[in-house]
C-alpha positions in Angstrom: 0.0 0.0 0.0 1.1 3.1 -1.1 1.2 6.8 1.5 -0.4 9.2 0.5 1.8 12.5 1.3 0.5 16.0 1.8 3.2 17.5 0.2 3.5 15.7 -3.6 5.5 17.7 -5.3 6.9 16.4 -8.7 9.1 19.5 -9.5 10.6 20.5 -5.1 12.7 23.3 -6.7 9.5 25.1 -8.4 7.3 24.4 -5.2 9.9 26.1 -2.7 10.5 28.6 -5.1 6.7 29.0 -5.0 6.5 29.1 -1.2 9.3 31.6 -1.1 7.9 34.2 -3.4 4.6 33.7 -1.6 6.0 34.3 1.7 8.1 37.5 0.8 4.7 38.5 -0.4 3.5 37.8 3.1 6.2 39.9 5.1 5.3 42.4 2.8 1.5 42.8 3.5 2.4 41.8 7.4 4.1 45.0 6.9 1.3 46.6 5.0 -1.1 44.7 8.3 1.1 47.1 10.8 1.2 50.0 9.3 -3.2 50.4 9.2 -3.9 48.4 12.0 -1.7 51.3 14.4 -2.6 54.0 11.9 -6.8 52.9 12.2 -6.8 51.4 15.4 -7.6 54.4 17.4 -10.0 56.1 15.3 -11.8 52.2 14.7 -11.0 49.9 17.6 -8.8 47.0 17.1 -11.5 44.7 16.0 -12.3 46.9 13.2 -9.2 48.2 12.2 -7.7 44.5 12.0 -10.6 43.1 9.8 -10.5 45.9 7.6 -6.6 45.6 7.5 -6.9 42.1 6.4 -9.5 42.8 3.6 -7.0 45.5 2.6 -3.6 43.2 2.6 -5.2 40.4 1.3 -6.6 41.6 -1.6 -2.8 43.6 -2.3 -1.9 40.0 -1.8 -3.8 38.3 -3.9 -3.0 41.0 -6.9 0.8 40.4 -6.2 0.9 36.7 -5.8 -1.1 37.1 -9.3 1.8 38.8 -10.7 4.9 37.4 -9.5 4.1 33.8 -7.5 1.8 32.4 -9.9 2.0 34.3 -12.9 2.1 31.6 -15.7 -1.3 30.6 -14.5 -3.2 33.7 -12.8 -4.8 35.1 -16.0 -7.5 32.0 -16.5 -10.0 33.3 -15.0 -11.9 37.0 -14.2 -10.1 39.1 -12.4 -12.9 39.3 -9.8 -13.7 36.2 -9.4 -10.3 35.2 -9.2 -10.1 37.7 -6.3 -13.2 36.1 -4.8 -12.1 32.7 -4.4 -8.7 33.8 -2.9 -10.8 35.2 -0.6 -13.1 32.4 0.0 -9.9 29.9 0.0 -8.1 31.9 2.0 -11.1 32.3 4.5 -9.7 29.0 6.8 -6.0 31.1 6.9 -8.1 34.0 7.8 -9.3 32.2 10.7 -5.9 31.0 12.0 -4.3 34.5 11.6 -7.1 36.9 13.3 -8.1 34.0 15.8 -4.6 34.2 17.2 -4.7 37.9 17.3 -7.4 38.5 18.9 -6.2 35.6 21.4 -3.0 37.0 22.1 -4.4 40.4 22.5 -7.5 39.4 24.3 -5.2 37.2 27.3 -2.0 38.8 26.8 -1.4 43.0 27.9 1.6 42.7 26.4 0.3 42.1 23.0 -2.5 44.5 23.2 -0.1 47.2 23.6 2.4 46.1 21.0 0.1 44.9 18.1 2.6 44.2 15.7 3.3 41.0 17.5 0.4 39.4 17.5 -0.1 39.8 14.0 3.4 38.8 13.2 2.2 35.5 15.1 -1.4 35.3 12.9 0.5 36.0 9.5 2.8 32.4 10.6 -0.4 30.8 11.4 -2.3 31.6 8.0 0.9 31.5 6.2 1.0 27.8 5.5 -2.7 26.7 4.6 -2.9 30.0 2.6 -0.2 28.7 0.6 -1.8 25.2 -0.1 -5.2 26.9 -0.4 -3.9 29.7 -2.6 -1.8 27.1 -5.1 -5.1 24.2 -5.8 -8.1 26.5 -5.3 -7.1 29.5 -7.0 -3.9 29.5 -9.1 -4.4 26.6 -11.0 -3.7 25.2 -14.8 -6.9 23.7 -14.2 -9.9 25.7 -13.4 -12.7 23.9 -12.0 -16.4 23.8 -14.4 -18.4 22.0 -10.9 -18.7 22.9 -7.7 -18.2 19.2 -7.2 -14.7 19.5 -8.9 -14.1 22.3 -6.7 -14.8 20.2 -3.9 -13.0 17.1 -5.0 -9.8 19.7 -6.1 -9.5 21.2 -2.8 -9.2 17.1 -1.0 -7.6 15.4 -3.8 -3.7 14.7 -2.7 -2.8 13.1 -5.6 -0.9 14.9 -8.3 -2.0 14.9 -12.1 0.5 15.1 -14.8 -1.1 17.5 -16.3 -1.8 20.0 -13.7 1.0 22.1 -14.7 0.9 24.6 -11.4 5.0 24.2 -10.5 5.4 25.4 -13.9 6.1 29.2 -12.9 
């Protein structure tokens, strides 16, 4: 019997070279995240001024890992809805990265005072399903027709040939 592996890359090189560009991306908007969260936080609150931080970063994100991360396959689709489902894939990284904000700032003075630490801690927590998310929901070779090959995309670990995604 054969293991199925999480990581199934055919091509290592192109994947880390993915995951690096996607992650200098990342300290980028983190960046981007510190400089509007202190800069809204005292006219909005920290609640508001994180969500509409993310919103903000993300969709910078999304436009840059368009350009440079994947950009042999980011043109297939509508540039909205394109934006959309990073959005919506990205929506389980968004959990991870403003849960453990608001948790660190919520139990920890410390954090609530220094905000760029807790969302230096959320940005490593998203970082690594937004990656995976980003790479088979939204940049792909293959552009789901189905909401069933959607759903069977985003849980299928095995690698197709033809998927050509580690091409860029």
């Amino acid at each position: 019997m054969q293991k199925k592996r999480i990581f199934y890359p055919r091509a290592p090189k192109q994947l880390f070279g993915q995951f690096m560009r996607f992650g200098i991306i990342g300290a980028m908007g983190l960046v981007w995240d510190i400089l509007i969260v202190t800069l809204l936080r005292a006219h909005l609150g920290l609640t508001a001024a994180t969500l509409f931080s993310y919103f903000a970063v993300a969709s910078l994100n999304w436009l840059l890992n368009q350009l440079w991360t994947f950009k042999g396959l980011a043109h297939r689709d509508h540039p909205v809805l394109q934006w959309l489902r990073f959005l919506a894939a990205n929506s389980f990284g968004f959990l991870l990265n403003r849960g453990t904000v608001y948790a660190l700032c919520f139990t920890i003075p410390f954090c609530l005072h220094h905000v760029a630490v807790p969302l230096a801690a959320g940005a490593l927590m998203g970082l690594l399903a937004n990656f995976n998310l980003s790479r088979k929901l939204v940049f792909r070779a293959k552009v789901p027709e189905t909401t069933m090959e959607l759903a069977q995309m985003a849980v299928d670990l095995n690698v197709d040939p033809a998927d050509r995604d580690l091409e860029s």
